[in-house]
Biotite code that builds the C-alpha atoms (Angstrom):
import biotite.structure as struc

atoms = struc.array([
    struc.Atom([0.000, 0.000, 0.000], chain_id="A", res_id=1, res_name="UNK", atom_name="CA", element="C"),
    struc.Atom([2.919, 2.144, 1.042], chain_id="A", res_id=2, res_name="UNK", atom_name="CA", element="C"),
    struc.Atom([4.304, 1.750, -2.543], chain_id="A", res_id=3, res_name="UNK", atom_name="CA", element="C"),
    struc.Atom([1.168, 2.718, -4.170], chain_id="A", res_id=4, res_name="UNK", atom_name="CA", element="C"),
    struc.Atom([0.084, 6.015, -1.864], chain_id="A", res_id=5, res_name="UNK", atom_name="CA", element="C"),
    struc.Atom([2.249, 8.492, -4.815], chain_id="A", res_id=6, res_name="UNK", atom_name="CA", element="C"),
    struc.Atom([-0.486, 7.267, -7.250], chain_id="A", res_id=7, res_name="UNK", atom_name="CA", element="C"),
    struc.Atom([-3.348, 7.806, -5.038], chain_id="A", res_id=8, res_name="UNK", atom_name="CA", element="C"),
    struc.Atom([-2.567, 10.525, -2.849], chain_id="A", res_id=9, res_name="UNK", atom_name="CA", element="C"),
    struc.Atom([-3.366, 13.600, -5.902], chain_id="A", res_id=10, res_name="UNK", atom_name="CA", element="C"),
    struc.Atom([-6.552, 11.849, -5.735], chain_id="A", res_id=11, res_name="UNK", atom_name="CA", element="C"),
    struc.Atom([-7.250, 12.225, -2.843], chain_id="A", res_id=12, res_name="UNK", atom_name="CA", element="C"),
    struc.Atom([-5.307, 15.577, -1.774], chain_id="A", res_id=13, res_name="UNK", atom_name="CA", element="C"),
    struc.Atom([-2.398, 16.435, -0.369], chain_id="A", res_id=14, res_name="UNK", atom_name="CA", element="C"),
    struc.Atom([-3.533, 17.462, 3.186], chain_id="A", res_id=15, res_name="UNK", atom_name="CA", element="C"),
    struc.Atom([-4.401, 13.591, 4.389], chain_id="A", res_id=16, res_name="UNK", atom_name="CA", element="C"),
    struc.Atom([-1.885, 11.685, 6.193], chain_id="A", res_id=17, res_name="UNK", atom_name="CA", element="C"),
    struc.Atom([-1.453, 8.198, 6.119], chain_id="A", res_id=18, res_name="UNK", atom_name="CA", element="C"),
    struc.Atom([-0.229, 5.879, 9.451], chain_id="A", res_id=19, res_name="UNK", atom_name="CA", element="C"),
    struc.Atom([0.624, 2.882, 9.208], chain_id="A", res_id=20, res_name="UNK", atom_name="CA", element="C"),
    struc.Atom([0.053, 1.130, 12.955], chain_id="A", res_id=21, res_name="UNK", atom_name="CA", element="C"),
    struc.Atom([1.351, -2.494, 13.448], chain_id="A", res_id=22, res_name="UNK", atom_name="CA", element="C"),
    struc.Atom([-1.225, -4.767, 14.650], chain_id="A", res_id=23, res_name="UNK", atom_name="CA", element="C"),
    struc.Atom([-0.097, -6.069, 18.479], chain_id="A", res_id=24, res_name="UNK", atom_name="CA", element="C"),
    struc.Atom([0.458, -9.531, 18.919], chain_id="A", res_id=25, res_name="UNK", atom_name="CA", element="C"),
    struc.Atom([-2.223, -11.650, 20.287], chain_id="A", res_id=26, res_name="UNK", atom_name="CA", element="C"),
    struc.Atom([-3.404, -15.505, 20.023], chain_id="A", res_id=27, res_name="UNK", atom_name="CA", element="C"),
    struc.Atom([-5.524, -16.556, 17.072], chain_id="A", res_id=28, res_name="UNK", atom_name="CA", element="C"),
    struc.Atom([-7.021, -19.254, 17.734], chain_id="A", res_id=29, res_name="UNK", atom_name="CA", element="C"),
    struc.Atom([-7.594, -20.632, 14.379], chain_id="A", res_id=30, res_name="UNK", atom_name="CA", element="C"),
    struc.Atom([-3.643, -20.665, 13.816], chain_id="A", res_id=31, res_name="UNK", atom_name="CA", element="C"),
    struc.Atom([-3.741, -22.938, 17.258], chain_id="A", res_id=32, res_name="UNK", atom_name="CA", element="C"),
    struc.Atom([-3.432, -20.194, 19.286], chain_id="A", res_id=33, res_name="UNK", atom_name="CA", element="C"),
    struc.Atom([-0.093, -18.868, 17.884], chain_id="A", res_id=34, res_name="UNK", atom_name="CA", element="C"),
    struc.Atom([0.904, -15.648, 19.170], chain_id="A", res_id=35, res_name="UNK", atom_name="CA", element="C"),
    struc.Atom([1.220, -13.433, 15.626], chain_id="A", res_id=36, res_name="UNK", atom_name="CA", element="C"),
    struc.Atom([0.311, -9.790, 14.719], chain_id="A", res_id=37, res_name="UNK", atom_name="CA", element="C"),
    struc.Atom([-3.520, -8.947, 14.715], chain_id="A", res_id=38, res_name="UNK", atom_name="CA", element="C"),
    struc.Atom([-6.040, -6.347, 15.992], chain_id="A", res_id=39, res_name="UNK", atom_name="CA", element="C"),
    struc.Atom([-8.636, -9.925, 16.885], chain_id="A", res_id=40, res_name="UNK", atom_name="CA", element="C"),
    struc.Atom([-9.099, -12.843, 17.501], chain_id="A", res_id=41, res_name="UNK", atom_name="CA", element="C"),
    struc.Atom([-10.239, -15.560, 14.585], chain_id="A", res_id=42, res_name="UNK", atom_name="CA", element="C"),
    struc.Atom([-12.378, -18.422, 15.790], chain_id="A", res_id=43, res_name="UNK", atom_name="CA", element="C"),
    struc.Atom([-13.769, -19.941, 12.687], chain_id="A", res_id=44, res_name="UNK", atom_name="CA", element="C"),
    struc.Atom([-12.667, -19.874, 9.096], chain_id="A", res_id=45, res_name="UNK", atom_name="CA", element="C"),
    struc.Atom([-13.707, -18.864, 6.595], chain_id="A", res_id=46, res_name="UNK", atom_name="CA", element="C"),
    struc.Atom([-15.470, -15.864, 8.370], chain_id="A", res_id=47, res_name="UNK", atom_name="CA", element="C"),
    struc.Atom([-19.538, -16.008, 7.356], chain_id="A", res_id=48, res_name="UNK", atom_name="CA", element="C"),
    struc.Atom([-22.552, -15.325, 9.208], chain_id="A", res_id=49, res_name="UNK", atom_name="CA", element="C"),
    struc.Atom([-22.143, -17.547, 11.281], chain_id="A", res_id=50, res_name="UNK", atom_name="CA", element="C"),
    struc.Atom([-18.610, -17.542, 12.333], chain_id="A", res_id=51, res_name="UNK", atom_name="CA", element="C"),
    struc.Atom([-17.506, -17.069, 16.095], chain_id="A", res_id=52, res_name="UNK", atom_name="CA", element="C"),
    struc.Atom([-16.711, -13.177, 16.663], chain_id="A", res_id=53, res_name="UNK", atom_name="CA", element="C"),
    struc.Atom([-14.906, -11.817, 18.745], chain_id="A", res_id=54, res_name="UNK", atom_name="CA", element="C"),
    struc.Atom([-16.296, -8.653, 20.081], chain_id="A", res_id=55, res_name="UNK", atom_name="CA", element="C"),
    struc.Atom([-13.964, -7.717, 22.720], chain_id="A", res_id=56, res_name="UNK", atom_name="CA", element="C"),
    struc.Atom([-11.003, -8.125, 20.951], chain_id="A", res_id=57, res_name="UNK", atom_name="CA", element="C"),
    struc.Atom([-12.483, -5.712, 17.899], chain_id="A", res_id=58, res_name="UNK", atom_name="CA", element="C"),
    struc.Atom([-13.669, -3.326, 20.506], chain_id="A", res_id=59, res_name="UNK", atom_name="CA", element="C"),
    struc.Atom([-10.368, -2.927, 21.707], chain_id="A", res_id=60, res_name="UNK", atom_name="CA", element="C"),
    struc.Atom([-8.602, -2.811, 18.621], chain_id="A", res_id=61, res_name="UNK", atom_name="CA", element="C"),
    struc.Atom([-11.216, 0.578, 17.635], chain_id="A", res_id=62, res_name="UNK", atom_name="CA", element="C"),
    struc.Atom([-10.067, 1.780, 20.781], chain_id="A", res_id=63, res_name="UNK", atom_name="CA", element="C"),
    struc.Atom([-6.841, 1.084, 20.162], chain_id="A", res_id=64, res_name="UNK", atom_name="CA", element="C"),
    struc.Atom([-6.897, 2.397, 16.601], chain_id="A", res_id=65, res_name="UNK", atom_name="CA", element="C"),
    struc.Atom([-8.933, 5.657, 17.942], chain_id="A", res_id=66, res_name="UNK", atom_name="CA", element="C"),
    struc.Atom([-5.529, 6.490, 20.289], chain_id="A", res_id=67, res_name="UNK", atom_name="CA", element="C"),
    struc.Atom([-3.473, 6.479, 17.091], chain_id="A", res_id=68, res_name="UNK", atom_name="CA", element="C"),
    struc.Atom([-5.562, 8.821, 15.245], chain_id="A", res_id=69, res_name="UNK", atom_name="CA", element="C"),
    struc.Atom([-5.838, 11.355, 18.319], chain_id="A", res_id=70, res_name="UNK", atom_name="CA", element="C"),
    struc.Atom([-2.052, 10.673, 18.706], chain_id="A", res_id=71, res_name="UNK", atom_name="CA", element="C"),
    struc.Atom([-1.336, 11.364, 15.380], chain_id="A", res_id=72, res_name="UNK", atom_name="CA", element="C"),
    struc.Atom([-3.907, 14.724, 15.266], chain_id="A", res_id=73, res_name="UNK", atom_name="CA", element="C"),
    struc.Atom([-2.286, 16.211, 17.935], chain_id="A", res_id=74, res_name="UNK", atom_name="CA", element="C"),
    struc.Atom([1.274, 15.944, 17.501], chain_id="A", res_id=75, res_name="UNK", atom_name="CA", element="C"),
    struc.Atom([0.934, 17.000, 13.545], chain_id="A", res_id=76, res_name="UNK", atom_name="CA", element="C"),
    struc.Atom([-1.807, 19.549, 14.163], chain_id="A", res_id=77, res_name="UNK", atom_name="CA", element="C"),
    struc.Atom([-4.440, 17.694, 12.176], chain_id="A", res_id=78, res_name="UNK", atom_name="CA", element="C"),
    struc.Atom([-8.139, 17.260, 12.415], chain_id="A", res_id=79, res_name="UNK", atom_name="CA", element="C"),
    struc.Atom([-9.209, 13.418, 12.441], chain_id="A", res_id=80, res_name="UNK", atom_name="CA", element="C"),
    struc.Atom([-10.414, 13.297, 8.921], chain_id="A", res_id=81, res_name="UNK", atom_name="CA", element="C"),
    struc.Atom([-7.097, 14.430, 7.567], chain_id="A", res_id=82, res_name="UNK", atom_name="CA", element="C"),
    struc.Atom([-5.902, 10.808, 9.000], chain_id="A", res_id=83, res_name="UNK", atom_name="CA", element="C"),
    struc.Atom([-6.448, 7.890, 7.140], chain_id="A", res_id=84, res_name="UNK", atom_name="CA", element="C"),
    struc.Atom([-5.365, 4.038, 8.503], chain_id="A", res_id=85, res_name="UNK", atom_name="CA", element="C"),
    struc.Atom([-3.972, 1.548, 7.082], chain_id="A", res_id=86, res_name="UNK", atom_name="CA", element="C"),
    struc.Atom([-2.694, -2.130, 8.099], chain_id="A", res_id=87, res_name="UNK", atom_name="CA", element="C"),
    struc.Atom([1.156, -2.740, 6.658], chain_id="A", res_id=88, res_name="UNK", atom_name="CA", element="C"),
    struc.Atom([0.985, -5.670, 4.460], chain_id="A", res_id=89, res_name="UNK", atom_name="CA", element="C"),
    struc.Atom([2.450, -8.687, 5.882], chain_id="A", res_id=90, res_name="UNK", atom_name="CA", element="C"),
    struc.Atom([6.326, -9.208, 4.517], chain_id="A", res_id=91, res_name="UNK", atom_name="CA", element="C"),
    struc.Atom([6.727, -11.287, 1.607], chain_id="A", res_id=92, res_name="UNK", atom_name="CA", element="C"),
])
């Protein structure tokens, strides 16, 4: 994505920001419980309708995520919807 923001950002202006937070590291269960980088938890895959969810865990990643933005607002004198979020792509 990183790679590709030149070609995208006169689209969308030059006064956004893009941030690039790492996910933490928690357990995902459907990986055995392996501790790797994500903002949730994964019970059941492939995710559908009726898939497991985990509700905590994505309420605390938005809260999480929210600190970032208000992080990133204050210390580079933005306002919120100057800030857009993006996950890093995993390495290949």
């Amino acid at each position: 994505m990183q790679r590709n923001l030149p070609s995208i950002r006169p689209k969308l202006g030059m006064n956004v920001h893009y941030v690039f937070p790492p996910a933490p590291t928690v357990s995902i269960t459907i990986n055995g419980g392996m501790q790797m980088p994500g903002w949730f938890d994964l019970y059941d895959w492939p995710i559908g309708l009726n898939a497991r969810d985990d509700r905590d865990g994505k309420i605390a990643a938005a809260e999480q995520i929210e600190k970032v933005r208000l992080v990133c607002a204050l210390c580079a004198s933005l306002q919120l919807m100057q800030i857009i979020l993006l996950t890093p792509a995993a390495p290949k």
